[in-house]
C-alpha positions as CSV (number, residue, x, y, z in Angstrom):
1,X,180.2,68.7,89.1
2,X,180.1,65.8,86.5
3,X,177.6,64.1,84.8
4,X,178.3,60.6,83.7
5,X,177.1,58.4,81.0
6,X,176.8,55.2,80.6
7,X,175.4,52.4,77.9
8,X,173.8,49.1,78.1
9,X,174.2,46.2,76.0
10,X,172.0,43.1,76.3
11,X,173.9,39.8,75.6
12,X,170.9,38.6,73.8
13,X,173.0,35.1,73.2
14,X,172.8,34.6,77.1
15,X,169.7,31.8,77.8
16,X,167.7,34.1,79.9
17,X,167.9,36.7,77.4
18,X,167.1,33.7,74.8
19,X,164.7,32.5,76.7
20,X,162.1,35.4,76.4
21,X,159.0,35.3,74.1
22,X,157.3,38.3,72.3
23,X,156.4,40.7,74.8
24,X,157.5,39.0,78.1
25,X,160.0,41.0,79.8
26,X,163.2,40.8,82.5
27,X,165.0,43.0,84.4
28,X,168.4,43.6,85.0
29,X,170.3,45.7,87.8
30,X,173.8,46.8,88.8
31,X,175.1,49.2,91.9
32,X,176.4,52.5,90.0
33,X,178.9,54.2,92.3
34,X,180.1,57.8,91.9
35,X,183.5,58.6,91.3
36,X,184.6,59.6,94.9
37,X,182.9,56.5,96.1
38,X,180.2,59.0,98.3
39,X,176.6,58.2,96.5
40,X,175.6,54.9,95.3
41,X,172.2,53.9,93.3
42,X,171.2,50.9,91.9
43,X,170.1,50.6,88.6
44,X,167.3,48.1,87.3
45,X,166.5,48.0,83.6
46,X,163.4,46.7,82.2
47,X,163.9,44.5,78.8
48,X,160.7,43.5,77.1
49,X,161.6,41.2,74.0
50,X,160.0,42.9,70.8
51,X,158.0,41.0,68.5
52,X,160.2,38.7,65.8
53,X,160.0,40.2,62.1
54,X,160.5,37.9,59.7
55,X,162.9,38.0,56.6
């Protein structure tokens, strides 16, 4: 049996992302299917936008 990883990265240049003020949040979800095509889940991640620091 395998175990499978997998990583997320947030496009934060797309609008939607953009769009987001300090503590609102989105979700984002994709169909992950095993390797022998015999289990399928979907996936929904939760992004909250963090509050701006300032430099």
């Amino acid at each position: 049996m395998r175990t499978g990883t997998w990583t997320y990265t947030l496009d934060d240049h797309e609008r939607h992302s953009q769009a987001l003020s300090a503590g609102e949040t989105m979700t984002d979800s994709f169909v992950a299917v095993s390797e022998d095509s015999t289990a399928s889940a979907t996936v929904t991640i939760t992004i909250t936008r963090a509050q701006a620091t300032v430099r």
